[in-house]
C-alpha positions as CSV (number, residue, x, y, z in Angstrom):
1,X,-6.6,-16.5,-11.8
2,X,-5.7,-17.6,-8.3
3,X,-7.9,-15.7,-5.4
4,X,-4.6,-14.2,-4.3
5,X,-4.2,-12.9,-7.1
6,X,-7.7,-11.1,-7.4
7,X,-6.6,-10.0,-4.5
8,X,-3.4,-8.4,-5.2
9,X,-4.9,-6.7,-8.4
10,X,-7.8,-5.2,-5.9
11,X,-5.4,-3.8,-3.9
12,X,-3.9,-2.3,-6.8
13,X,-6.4,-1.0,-7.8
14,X,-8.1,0.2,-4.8
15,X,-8.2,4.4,-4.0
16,X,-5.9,4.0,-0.7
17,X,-7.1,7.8,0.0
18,X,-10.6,7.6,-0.9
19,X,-11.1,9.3,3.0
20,X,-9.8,12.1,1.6
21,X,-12.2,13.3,-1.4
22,X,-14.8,15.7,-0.9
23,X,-17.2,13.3,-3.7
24,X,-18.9,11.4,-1.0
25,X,-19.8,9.1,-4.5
26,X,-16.0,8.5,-4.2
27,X,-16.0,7.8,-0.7
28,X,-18.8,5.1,-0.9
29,X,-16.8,3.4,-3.6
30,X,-13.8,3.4,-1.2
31,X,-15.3,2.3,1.5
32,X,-17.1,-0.3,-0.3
33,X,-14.3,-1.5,-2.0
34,X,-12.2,-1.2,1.5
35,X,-15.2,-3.3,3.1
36,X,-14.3,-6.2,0.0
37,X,-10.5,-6.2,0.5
38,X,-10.5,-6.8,4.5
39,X,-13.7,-9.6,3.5
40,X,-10.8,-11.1,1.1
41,X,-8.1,-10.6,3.7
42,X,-10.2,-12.8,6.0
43,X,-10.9,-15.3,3.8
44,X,-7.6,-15.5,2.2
45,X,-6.2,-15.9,6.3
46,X,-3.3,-13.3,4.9
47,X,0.2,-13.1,7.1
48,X,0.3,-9.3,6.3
49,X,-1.8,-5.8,7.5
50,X,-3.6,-4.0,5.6
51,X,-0.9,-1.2,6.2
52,X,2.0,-3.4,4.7
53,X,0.1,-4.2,1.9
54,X,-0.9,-0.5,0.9
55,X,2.7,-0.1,1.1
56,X,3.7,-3.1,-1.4
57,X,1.2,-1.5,-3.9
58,X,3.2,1.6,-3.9
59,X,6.5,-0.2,-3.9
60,X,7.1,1.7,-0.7
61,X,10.0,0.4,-0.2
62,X,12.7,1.8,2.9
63,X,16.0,0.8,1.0
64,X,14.5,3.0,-2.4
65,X,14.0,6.0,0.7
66,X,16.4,8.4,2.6
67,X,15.7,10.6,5.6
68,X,16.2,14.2,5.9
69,X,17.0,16.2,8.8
70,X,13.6,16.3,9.9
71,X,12.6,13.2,9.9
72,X,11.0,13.1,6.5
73,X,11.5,10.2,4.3
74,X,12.2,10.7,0.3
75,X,12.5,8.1,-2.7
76,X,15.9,8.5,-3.9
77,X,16.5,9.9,-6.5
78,X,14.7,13.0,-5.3
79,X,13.6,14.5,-8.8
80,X,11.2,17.1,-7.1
81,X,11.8,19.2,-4.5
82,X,8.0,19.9,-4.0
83,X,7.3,16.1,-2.9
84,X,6.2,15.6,0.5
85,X,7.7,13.0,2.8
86,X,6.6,9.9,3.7
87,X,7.0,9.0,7.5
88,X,8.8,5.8,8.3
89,X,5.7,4.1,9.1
90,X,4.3,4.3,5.7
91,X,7.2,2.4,4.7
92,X,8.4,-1.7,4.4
93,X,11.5,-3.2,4.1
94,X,12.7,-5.1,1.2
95,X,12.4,-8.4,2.8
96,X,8.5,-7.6,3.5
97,X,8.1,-6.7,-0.1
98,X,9.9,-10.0,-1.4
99,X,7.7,-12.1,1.3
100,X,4.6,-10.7,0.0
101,X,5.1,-11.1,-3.8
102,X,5.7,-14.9,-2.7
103,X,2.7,-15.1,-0.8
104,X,0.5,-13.6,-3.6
105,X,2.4,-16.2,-5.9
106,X,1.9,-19.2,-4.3
């Protein structure tokens, strides 16, 4: 397997909201495993951020979103109504997604 592809499957498989647990055995996993992926984003001289990344993981993709009326983004189709919005920041376009998946395929 090609290191970008190591790569791609840790950042799959990394807790993106490890911050957030009140476990601190969780949160020095996280930051562990965060402290690995920028090492390997370094190394691997990667075009993208960090940020754009977490969002290929989660196939975050703008064109798959709408916004409400209060500025909250949603994945269409909107099957819950207690889902909480994404902000446009947390989002990439399509294009971005494509250009990663080529660069982790090289």
């Amino acid at each position: 397997m090609s290191k970008r592809l190591e790569f791609a499957t840790a950042l799959k498989s990394h807790d993106w909201y490890y911050a957030y647990s009140d476990d601190h055995r969780y949160w020095t996993r996280g930051t562990a495993q965060r402290r690995e992926l920028n090492t390997l984003h370094k190394q691997l001289d990667c075009p993208f951020s960090l940020v754009e990344l977490q969002a290929w993981t989660s196939n975050m993709i703008v064109e798959q979103f709408t916004e409400d009326a209060n500025g909250g983004w949603y994945r269409e189709p909107r099957k819950y109504k207690s889902v909480a919005p994404t902000t446009r920041g947390h989002l990439i376009l399509q294009s971005q997604w494509d250009d990663i998946e080529a660069w982790i395929n090289e």
